[in-house]
N, C-alpha and C positions, 0 to 999 in steps of 0.2 A: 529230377530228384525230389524237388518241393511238391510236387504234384503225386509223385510215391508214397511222401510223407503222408500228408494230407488223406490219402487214401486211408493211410495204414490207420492214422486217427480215428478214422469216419466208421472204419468197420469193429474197433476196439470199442467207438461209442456205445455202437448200436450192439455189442455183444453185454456190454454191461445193462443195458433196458430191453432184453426180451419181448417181456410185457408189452409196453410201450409201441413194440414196432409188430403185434399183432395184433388184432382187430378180435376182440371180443363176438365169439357167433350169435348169429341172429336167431331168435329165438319164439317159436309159436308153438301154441299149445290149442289143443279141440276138443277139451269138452271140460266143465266145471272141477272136478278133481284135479286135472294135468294144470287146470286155471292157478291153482293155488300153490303149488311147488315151483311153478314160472318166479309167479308174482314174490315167493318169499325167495329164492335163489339167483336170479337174473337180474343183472344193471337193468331199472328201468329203461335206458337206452336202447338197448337189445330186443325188447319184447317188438316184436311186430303183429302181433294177434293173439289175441284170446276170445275163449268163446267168449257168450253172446250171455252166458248164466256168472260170469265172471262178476257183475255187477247187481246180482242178486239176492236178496234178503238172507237167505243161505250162504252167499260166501262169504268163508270168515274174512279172505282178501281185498273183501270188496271195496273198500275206502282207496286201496292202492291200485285199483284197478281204473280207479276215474281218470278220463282221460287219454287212457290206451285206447286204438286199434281194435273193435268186436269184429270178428271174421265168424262165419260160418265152416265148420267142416270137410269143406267140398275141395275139387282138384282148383278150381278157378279160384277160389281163397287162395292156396296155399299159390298157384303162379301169378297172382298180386304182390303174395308177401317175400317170395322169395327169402323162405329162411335158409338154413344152417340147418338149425336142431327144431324136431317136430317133439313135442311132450304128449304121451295118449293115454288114456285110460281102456274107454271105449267109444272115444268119439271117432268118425271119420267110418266111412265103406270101403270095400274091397277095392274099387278102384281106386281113393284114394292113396290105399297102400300100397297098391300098383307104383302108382304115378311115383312116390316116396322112392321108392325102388328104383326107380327109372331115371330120376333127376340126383341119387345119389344122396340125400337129404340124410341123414342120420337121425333116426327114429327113438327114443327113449319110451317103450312099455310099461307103464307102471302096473305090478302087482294091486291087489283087489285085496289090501292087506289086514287079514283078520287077528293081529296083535301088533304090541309095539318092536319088535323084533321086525316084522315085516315092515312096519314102516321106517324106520331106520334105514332098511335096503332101500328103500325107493328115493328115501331123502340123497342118498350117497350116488345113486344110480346117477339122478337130476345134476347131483353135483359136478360128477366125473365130466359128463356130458357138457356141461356148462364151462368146464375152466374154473371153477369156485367150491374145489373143496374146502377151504380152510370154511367159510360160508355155510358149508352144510355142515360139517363138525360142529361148528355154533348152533347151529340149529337142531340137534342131536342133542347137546350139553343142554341147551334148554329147556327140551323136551322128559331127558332124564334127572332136571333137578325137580322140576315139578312133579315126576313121577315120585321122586324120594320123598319130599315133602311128604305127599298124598299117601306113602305105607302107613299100611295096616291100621287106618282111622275106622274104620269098620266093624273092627275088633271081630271078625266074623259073621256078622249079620246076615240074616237071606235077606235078598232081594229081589224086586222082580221089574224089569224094561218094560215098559209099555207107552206104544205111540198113539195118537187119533184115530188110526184105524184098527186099532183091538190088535196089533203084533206085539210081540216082544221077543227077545233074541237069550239066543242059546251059546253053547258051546262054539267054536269055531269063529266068532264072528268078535269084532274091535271092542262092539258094548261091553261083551261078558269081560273082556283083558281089561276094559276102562274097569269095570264093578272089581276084578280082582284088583288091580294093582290098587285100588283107595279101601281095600282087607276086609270088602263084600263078598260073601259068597252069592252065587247066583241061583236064585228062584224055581230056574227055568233048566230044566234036567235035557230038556232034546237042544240037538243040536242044530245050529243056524237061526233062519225066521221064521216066524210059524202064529196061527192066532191065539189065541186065549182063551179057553172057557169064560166071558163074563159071568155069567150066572155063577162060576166056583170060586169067582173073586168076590162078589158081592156077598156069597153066603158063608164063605170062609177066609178074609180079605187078608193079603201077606203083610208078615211084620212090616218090611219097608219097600214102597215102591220109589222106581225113578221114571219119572217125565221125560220124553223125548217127541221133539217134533211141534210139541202145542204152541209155541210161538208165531207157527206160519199161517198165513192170514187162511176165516174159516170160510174155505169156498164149493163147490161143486161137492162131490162125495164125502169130504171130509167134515165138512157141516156134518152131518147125520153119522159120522163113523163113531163106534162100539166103544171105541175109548172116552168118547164125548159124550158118554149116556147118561141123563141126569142120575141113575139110579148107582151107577158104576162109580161115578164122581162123589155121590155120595161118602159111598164105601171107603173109598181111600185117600178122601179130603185130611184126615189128620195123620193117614202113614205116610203120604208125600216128603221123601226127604228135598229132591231136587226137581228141576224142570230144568233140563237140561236144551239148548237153541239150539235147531236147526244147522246155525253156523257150526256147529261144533260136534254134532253128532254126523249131518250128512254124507261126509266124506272122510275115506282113511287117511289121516295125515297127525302129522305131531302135534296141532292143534286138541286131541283127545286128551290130549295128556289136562287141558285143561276141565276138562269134564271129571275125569279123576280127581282132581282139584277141588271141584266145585263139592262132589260129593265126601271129600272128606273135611271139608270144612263145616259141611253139614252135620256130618257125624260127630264135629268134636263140642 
């Protein structure tokens, strides 16, 4: 009878801590985007790999990533790491998705998310996948208060994107949702990435441009790329409102939300 009891205790415990008596999933990500939705959603505990760009001038994560586990992409990474949950963007070959498949791993896809709407999904996606919704909901709320702040500081303005190598982005694509949501309109009429006329910038240079990208060190092609041209720089040294890092334009994630930020602080 005491030994019934006892039982009956021991399972009433353990129905009260759920939690407790399951083991948070192990969690790897492959390639710098997936890096950064790990790193801001997962017990450090849990992480068992991240790429190898995780620790990169570029990632906004990067201070939180010291320390972790760099794995490369491959089958022989992930059967070292033996996760749970795999995070991807476009990192990883066929056969590692194979392999995903084959060992039962549950795989999380992140969208290529060209506004904050899509990156919301993917915040929530990570979430699910993780065990830590309440975590991505915060991270949602943070990213939509900054977004509020940053309305309509713009007041309408055009503006136009442009990186080191003479691109700047259009319709469809995170930058143009970052320019709208801080109440810029955009410069740049076609839609996606695409280059620049320099020469029509120089001779007829836009109310206001933003910076993207010029903080990453000036190496091989980019030394010499069309955005870095003294004559160019010229031109648009006094409409510059922002220079927008790397960290923060690189990759789709709610971190843009601080780029919206930066430029309507600018604006005001």
């Amino acid at each position: 009878m005491n030994a019934a009891k006892a039982l009956c205790a021991l399972l009433a415990a353990m129905a009260l801590v759920p939690e407790a008596a399951t083991a948070a999933p192990r969690v790897m990500s492959l390639d710098s985007c997936a890096d950064q939705y790990v790193l801001a959603l997962a017990p450090r505990e849990t992480i068992v790999g991240l790429s190898h760009r995780a620790v990169s001038p570029d990632s906004y994560m990067r201070a939180s990533a010291k320390g972790l586990p760099l794995r490369r992409a491959t089958f022989e990474s992930l059967v070292a790491a033996k996760p749970d949950v795999v995070v991807r963007l476009w990192g990883g070959d066929a056969r590692l998705s194979k392999a995903l498949l084959g060992k039962g791993v549950t795989t999380v896809a992140l969208e290529d998310a060209s506004d904050f709407a899509g990156v919301r999904a993917n915040i929530r996606k990570v979430a699910v996948a993780l065990e830590r919704r309440p975590q991505g909901e915060a991270l949602v709320a943070t990213m939509d208060a900054k977004l509020a702040r940053a309305a309509e500081a713009g007041r309408g303005r055009s503006a136009l994107y442009l990186t080191p190598g003479g691109y700047t982005a259009g319709s469809s694509t995170l930058i143009d949702a970052m320019l709208k949501a801080a109440g810029y309109s955009n410069a740049t009429t076609s839609p996606y990435f695409a280059p620049v006329s320099l020469e029509r910038i120089v001779m007829t240079p836009p109310a206001a441009v933003v910076l993207g990208l010029f903080d990453m060190a000036r190496a091989g092609s980019d030394r010499w790329g069309p955005g870095r041209h003294a004559a160019l720089q010229g031109a648009i040294r006094t409409r510059t409102v922002a220079s927008l890092p790397a960290a923060v334009v690189g990759c789709g994630a709610w971190f843009a939300a601080d780029g919206s930020l930066a430029l309507a602080e600018a604006a005001r």
